[in-house]
N, C-alpha and C positions, 0 to 999 in steps of 0.2 A: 504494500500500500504506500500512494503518496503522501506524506505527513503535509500538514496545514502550513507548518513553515517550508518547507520543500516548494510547495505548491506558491506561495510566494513568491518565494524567489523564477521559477519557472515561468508567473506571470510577468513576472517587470522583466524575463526577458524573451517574453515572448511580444511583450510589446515594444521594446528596445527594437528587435529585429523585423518586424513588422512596420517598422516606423525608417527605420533604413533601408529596407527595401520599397514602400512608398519612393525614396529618392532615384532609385536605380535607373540609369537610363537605358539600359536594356530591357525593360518592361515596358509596355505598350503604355497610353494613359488610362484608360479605364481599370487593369489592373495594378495601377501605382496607388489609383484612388481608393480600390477595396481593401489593398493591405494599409495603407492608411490609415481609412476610416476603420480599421480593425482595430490596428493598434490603439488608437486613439480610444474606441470602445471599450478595451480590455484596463485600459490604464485609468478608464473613467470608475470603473469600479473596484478596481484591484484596488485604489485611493481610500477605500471607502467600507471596506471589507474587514471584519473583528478575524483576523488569525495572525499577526504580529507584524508583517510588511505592510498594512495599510495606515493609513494619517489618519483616519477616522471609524471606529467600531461601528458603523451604523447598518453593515451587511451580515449578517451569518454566515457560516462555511453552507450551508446548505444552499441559500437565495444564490450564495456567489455562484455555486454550480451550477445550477440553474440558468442563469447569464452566459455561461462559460457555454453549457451544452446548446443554448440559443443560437451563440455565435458560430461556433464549432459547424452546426446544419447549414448556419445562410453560409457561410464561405463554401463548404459542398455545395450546396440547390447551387451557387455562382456560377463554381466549376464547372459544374454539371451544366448550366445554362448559355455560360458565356459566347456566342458563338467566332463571333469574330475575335478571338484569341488564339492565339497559335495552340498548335498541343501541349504544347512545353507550360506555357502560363496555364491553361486550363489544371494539367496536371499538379502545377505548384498548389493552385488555391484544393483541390482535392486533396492534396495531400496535409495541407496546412489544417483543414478542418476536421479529416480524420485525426490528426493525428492532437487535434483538440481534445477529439469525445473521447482520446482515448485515456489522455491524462483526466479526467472528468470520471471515467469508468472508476479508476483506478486510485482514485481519491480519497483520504479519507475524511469523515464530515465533522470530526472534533477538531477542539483547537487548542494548541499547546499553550502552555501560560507563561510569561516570561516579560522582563522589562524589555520594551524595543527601542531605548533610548537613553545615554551614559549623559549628553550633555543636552542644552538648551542648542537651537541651530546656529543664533544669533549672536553675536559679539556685543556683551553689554558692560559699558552702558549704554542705553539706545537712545537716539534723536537729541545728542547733543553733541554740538564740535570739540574735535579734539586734535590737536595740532602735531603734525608728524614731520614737517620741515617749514623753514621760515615761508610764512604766506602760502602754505599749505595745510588744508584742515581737512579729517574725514566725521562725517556724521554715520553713525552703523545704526540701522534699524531695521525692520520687519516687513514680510507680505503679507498679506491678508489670505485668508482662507488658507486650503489646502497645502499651498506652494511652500507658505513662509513657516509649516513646519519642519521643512526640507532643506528651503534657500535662505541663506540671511541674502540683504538687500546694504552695499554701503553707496554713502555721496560723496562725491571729494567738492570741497569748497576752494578755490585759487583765489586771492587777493590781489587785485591786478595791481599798475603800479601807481594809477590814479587814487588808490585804497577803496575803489568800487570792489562786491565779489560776482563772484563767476559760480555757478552750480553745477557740475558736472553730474549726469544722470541723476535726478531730484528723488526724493525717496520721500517718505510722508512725512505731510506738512502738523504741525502741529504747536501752538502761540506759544508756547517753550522754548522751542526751537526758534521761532521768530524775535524772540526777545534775545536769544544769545546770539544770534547772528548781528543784531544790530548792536550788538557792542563791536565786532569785528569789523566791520561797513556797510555798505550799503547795499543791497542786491539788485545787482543791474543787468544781469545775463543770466537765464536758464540757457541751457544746454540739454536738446533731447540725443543721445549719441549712437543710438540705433535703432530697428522698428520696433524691439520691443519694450522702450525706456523711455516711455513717453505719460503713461496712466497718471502719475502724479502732479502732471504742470498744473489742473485747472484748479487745483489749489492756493498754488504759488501763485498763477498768475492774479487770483483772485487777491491776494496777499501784496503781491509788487503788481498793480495795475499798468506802472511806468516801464516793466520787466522786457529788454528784449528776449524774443525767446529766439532760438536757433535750432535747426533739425537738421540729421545726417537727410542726405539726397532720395529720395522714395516716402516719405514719412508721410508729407502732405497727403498723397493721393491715396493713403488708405484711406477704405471707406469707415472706417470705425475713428481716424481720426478725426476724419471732415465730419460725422455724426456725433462728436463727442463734444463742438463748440470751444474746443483747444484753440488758439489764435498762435500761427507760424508765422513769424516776421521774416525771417530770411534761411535758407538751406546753405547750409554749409559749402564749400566749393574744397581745393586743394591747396589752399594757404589759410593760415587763420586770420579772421577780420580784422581789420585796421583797429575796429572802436574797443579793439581786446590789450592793444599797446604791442611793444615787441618784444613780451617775456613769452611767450607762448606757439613753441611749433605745432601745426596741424597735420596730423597724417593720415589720410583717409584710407581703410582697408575696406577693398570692395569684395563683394561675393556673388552669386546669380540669384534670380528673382529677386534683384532690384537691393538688395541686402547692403548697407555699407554702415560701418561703423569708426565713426569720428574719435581719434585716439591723439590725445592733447602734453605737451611734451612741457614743461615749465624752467626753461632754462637755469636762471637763478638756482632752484634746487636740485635740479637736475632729475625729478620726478615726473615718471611718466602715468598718463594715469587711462586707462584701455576701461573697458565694461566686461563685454562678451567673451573676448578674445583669449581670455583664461580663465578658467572653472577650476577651483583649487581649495575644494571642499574637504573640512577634515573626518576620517572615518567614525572617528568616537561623536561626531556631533548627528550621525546618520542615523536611522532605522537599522539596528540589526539586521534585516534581510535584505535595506536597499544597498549597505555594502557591496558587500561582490560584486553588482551590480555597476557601480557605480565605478568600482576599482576596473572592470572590464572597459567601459568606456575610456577610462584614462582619464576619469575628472578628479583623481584624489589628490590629496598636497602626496609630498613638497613642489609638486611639478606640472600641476593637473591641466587636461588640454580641453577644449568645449567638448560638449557630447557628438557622437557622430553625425547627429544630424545637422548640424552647426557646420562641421568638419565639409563635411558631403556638400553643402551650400557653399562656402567660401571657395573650396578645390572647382567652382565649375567656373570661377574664374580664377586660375590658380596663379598663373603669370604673375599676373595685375597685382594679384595679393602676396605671394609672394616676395614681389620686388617692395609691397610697402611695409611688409613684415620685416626685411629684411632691413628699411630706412631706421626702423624702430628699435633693432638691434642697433645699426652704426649711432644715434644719439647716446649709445652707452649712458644708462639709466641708472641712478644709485639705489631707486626704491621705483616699483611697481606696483602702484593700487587700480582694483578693478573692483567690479559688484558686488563677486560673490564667493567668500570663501575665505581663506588665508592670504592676505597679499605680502609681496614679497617687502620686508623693511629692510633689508640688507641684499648684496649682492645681486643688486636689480636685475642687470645682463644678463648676468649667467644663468639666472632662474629663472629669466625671460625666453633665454635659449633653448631651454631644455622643454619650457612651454611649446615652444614654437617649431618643436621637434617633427610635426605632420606637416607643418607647413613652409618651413627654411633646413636645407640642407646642409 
């Protein structure tokens, strides 16, 4: 029998792999979208599931199976339906679904008991600044729901040399924070620095009315931006703005479907400060079962690289990225801060290097 923690772990990587083959360009598009929207299924409820890898008890081993053996059939009936798929893809999704019902059969419906968690995800203390080099400040705080039992969430704050600040990816807003930032100065620039680092501006902006906001290149035209009443003053280009002064190099790392993430270099300290571009999550702060997991993808400290889906999006424009990965290394960096995880306070470079190991050779 498969145990409830076994089974866990099986589903974060059966929708791990589901969700990178979604990227595959060797699949046609209608079966990129089913194992997708599989994945995406699988991870909606495995989240949500009482047997020790989920974030929230609110599922039974039983309801879970249930879901499980649902999904398991439609990806068969697909298989089985798909006409215009080659044999080979038809085959995969048939085999993806038996080979569902089969861990389902073979399941067992108890659930093991055990702490799924050594540490808090978050680096506290949260939503106040704390200064890691001159005219450099990091705020560490939380996501909402599911996520931010997972992800911590940090802000870097830059002090330009006006003594205006700069908000690098905004994290939540909260009148705390706003009273400690205005001892520091003024806040005159948000910074949104990728498509997915945007959720928190219509707070800020509500807060700094006067606030330019700035977004990496594609942000605008999501529709969930333009639906959200967000206000983008201006999209980022390949040098940093003028109204930023000249402490500040800009390095745009681009990736496919429109992907790019704005990575801000602070000469003065010589701190670079990225979002996406490293994932360096510590194990003790994880879910017992999303371990492995998570070590598999290659997101753990001391080194940790994005998830592969991350990976698979930047490599379809690998050159371009590449080459600006590579600008990123030649700044030789004394300290790397990014969003999420452990940022590197020492040895910038090299543990930037070792990051950037999928993507610079």
């Amino acid at each position: 029998m498969i145990s409830s923690r076994l089974h866990g772990l099986i589903d974060w990587g059966v929708a791990a792999s589901l969700g990178s083959a979604s990227a595959s360009g060797s699949l046609s598009p209608p079966v990129r979208t089913t194992l997708g929207a599989a994945g995406a299924y699988h991870a909606s409820y495995a989240a949500v599931t009482d047997y020790g890898a989920g974030l929230r008890p609110w599922l039974t081993m039983p309801q879970h199976l249930a879901l499980d053996a649902i999904g398991g059939t439609a990806l068969l009936a697909i298989g089985l339906m798909m006409r215009r798929a080659t044999t080979a893809e038809r085959a995969l999704l048939v085999v993806v679904g038996l080979s569902e019902l089969a861990v389902v059969a073979l399941s067992d419906t108890t659930v093991a008991s055990g702490p799924s968690r050594d540490q808090p995800a978050t680096y506290p203390p949260l939503d106040t600044p704390r200064p890691v080099a001159h005219d450099v400040f990091i705020v560490e705080s939380a996501l909402g729901g599911l996520l931010g039992k997972v992800l911590p969430a940090r802000m870097t704050v830059i002090r330009l040399a006006s003594g205006d600040l700069l908000l690098h990816s905004p994290t939540r807003f909260t009148e705390g924070l706003k009273r400690e930032l205005q001892a520091l100065g003024r806040v005159t620039h948000l910074v949104a620095p990728n498509m997915a680092h945007w959720t928190f501006l219509g707070d800020w902006q509500r807060a700094y009315p006067n606030a330019i906001t700035w977004a990496a290149p594609g942000l605008r035209e999501r529709s969930q931006v333009r639906n959200s009443g967000i206000q983008i003053d201006f999209v980022l280009g390949e040098t940093a703005p003028y109204a930023w002064g000249d402490a500040i190099t800009l390095v745009m790392v681009p990736g496919g479907m429109k992907f790019h993430e704005a990575a801000l270099f602070h000469r003065p300290s010589r701190t670079l400060v990225l979002t996406d571009l490293v994932l360096n999550l510590e194990p003790a702060k994880l879910p017992v079962l999303l371990r492995p997991i998570v070590e598999l993808f290659g997101s753990t400290a001391p080194d940790g690289m994005p998830p592969p889906y991350l990976r698979a999006l930047i490599k379809l424009r690998r050159r371009s990225a590449s080459h600006a990965a590579s600008r990123l290394l030649d700044l030789r960096p004394e300290r790397v801060i990014f969003a999420h995880g452990r940022w590197f306070e020492t040895n910038g470079t090299e543990a930037l290097r070792r990051s950037l190991r999928w993507l610079v050779r």
